[in-house]
N, C-alpha and C positions, 0 to 999 in steps of 0.2 A: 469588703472582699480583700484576702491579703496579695501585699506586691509580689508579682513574680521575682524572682531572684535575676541579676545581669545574666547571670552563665545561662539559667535557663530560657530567657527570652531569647540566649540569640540561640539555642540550638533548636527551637519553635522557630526562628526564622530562618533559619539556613536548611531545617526539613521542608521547609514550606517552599523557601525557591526552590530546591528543589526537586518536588514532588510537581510544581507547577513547570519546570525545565519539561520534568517526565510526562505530562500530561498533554504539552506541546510537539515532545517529537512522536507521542505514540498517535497524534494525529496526522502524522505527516506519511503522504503514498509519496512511490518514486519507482521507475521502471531502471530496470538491468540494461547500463547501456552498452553492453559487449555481447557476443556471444562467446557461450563455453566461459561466465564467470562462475567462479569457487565460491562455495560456502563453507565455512569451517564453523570448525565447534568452540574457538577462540578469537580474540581480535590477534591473532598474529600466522605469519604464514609459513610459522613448524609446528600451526596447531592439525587437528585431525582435519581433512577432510571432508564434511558430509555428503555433499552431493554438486552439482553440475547442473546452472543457468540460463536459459537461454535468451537471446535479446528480448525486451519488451517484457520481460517475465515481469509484473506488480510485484512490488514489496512495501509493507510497511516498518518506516522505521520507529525502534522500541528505546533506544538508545545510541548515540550519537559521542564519540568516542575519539578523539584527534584522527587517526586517519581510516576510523573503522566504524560501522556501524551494524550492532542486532538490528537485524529484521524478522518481519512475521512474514511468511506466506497464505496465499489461500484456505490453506490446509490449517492452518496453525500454527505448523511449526518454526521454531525461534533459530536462527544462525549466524553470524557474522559472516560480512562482505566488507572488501575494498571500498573505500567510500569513490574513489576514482572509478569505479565499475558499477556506480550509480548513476540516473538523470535524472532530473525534475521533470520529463514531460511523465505525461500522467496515463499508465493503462490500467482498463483491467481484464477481468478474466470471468470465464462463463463459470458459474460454480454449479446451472442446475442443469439438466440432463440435454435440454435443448432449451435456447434463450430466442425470445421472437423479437424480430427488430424491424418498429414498425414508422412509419415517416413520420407522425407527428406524436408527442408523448399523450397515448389516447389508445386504449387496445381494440377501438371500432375502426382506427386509420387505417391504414394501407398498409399489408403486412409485406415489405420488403427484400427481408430476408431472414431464416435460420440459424446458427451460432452452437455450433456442438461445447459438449462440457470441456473446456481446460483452452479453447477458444480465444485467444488476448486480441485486445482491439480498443484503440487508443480513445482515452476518455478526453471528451470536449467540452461538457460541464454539465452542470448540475441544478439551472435554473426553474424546472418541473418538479414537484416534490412526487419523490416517487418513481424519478425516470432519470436516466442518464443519457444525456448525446454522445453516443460513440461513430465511430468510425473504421470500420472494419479495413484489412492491411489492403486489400483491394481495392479499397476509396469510395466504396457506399459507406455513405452517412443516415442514421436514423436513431430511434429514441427506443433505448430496452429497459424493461422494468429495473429499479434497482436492486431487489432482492434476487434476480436472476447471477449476479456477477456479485464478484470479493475487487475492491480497488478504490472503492468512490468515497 
């Protein structure tokens, strides 16, 4: 087999970190720690506008930027935000029409309570395959399917 050439090995390893950088932060949730945070359509703040945050809103970041970071929302959609207008606690969000949240991760347990779509309610982990412990802003705690909600 012939030797790679120097130049090309390292631009194979400088795509490789990173694409593995990229593959790390596009795993990464984080909740809107302000309300009424800006999303724009650039990492700077003469770029356009898109839309208006509210606290707790889930995002995932796509790219991680000195003071700015793309993120995903529920929806899909891609924007930059302040990275100061970010938290690490962790929410997410009802994505199906109505999410049942029920005491133990088991859909014969005790059905708690209901969770309409677009619904945010802070995620507490992920120990059940298949389920999430959230915690709705009211302070019931119980376990909703994970395919019900975008965040986890």
């Amino acid at each position: 087999m012939k030797k790679l050439s120097y130049s090309l090995r390292a631009v194979l390893m400088i795509a490789g970190l990173y694409f593995s950088n990229y593959a790390l932060a596009e795993m990464s949730y984080f909740s809107v720690a302000e309300n009424g945070a800006i999303m724009y359509d650039a990492p700077s703040l003469k770029a356009g506008k898109q839309y208006v945050v509210s606290l707790y809103y889930p995002v995932e970041m796509i790219v991680d930027v000195e003071n700015w970071a793309k993120v995903r929302d529920s929806n899909g959609v891609l924007a930059w935000i302040e990275k100061k207008a970010l938290s690490d606690k962790r929410y997410v969000v009802v994505t199906a029409p109505i999410a049942s949240v029920h005491q133990a991760p088991d859909t014969n347990s005790v059905l708690l309570f209901q969770a309409e779509q677009n619904v945010v309610m802070e995620w507490m982990d992920a120990d059940n395959p298949g389920w999430i412990k959230v915690r709705h802003l009211d302070g019931q705690t119980g376990y909703v399917k994970s395919i019900q909600v975008w965040g986890s």
